[in-house]
Residue, then its C-alpha position, 0 to 999 in steps of 0.5 A: x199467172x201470165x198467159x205464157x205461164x198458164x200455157x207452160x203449166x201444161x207442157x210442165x216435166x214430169x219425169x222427162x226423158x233426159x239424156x246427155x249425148x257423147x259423139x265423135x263424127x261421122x254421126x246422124x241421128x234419125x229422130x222418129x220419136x213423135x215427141x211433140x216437143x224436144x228440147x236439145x242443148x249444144x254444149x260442145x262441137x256443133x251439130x245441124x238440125x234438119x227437117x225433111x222440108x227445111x233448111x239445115x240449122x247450124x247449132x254453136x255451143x251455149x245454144x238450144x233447138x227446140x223442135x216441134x214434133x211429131x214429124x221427123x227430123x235429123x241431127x247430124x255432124x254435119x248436113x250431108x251426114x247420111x242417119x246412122x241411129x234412128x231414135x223410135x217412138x219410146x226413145x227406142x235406139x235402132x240401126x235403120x235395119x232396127x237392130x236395138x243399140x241400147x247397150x252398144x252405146x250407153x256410156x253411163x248414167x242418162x250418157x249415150x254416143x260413139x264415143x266416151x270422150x265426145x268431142x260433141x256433147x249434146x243434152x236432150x230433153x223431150x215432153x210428151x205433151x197432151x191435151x189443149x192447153x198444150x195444144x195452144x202453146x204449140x200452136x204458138x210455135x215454128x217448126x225449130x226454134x234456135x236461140x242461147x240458152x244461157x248458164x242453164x245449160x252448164x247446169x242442166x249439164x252438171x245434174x244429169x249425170x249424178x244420182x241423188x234424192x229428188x234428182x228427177x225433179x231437178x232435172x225436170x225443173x232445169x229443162x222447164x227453165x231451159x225451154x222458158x228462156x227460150x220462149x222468151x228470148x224467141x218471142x222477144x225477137x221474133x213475130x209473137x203471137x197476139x196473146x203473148x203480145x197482149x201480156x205486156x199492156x197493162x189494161x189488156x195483160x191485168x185482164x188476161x191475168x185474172x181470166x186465168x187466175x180464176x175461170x170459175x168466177x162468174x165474170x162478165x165484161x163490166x166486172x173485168x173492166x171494174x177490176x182493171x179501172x177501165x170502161x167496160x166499151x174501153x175494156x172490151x174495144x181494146x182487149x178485141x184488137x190486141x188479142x184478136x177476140x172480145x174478153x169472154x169469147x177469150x173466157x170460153x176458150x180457156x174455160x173449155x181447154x182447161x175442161x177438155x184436160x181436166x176431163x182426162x182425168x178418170x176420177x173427174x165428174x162432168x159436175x166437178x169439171x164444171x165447178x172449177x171452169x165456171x159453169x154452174x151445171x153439168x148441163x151448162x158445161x155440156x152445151x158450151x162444150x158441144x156448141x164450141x167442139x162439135x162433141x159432147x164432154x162425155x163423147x170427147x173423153x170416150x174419144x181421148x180413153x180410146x186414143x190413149x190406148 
């Protein structure tokens, strides 16, 4: 596993919101949904998206946004389009007034809009992204992304309107492609973050690999060095500069992110927590976790339960 892979897991579809959206201008969406990431495909006509503090983005058929919430933003027929629809947290649909306009607008299976022939055609997927992991991902991006999406769309396209068994799991599948190719395609041209960078060195990016791969290993820098044939100081004076961190401050950084989700789970253990992110006590685990966040593990998911609620 690469380090965009490991950062995709967490932010990976379970029964994500999908919908294919029919309109005929004037139209203004309002999206206050708080979804932290939002992904919206242009398949036909052409739409701009526009943050509060932003320049209007034109969107051209065969294109994607990917927009980084929770602020709030619009997508409109055109930029002086004043919002007709507000989307609310829950993917709620309102009148500014908040008047609910769920049955006035369905037009069918996962279809909503003004119109039933919709001269545009837009399809949104949104993550309800939580814990650290995804948190990094984020961290990683702009505001709004626009980039092709390539045959994913006529695909994505084709399956959200039909009802079969397993349909959810093609769908979150086809959104996960969606938004991983256009990771791609932004980080490849655009400024990528220094870990995305570092994958493609082949001393540095073996390295980083087998960090993820495998955090409950006892690793130490001569052991990382052993395994990708390097010096340890050679190891350790590269992956510094590439990545902008020695290897195992990298290590404790990834081991306590996966913690800090795997500590969401109400059946997880401090000690089995700590077994499957590599330290070889409760004890251990519990100081890292203190030193580096400031809380301990217990406090930090009392914190995160009640967040929750």
């Amino acid at each position: 596993m690469d380090q965009l892979a490991a950062l995709l897991d967490g932010p990976r579809a379970h029964g994500a919101f999908l919908l294919r959206s029919l309109l005929e201008p004037p139209w203004s969406l309002r999206i206050q949904d708080e979804a932290p990431l939002s992904v919206i495909a242009q398949v036909r006509g052409e739409s701009w998206v526009l943050f509060d503090d932003g320049e209007p983005v034109r969107l051209e058929p065969g294109q994607v946004a990917i927009a980084r919430g929770p602020e709030p933003y619009t997508v409109a027929d055109h930029p002086g389009t004043k919002p007709q629809v507000v989307i609310n947290p829950g993917q709620q649909c309102t009148t500014l007034d908040g008047e609910v306009l769920y049955q006035t607008l369905d037009q069918g299976l996962r279809t909503w809009g003004n119109s039933s022939a919709g001269g545009t055609v837009l399809l949104t997927g949104t993550y309800n992204l939580e814990g650290e992991v995804s948190r990094r991902l984020l961290e990683a991006l702009p505001q709004l992304i626009v980039q092709p999406g390539g045959p994913i769309i006529s695909l994505l396209g084709a399956e959200i309107v039909k009802d079969e068994p397993g349909q959810e799991a093609v769908l979150d599948r086809l959104l996960d492609l969606l938004l991983i190719a256009v990771l791609r395609a932004h980080f490849a041209t655009n400024e990528a973050p220094a870990w995305y960078r570092a994958m493609s060195d082949p001393v540095v990016g073996k390295a980083m690999r087998l960090l993820h791969n495998n955090p409950a290993h006892p690793w130490t820098v001569a052991a990382l060095a052993a395994e990708v044939g390097v010096s340890r100081a050679a190891l350790a004076r590269r992956f510094t500069e590439l990545v902008g961190e020695p290897p195992m401050s990298f290590l404790t950084d990834w081991r306590l992110a996966l913690a800090a989700d795997l500590l969401r789970e109400p059946d997880a253990t401090i000690g089995s927590v700590a077994r499957k992110v590599g330290y070889g006590s409760p004890f251990a685990l519990s100081a890292a976790f203190k030193r580096v966040r400031g809380v301990s593990p217990q406090a930090y998911r009392s914190a995160t339960a009640a967040g929750a609620k």
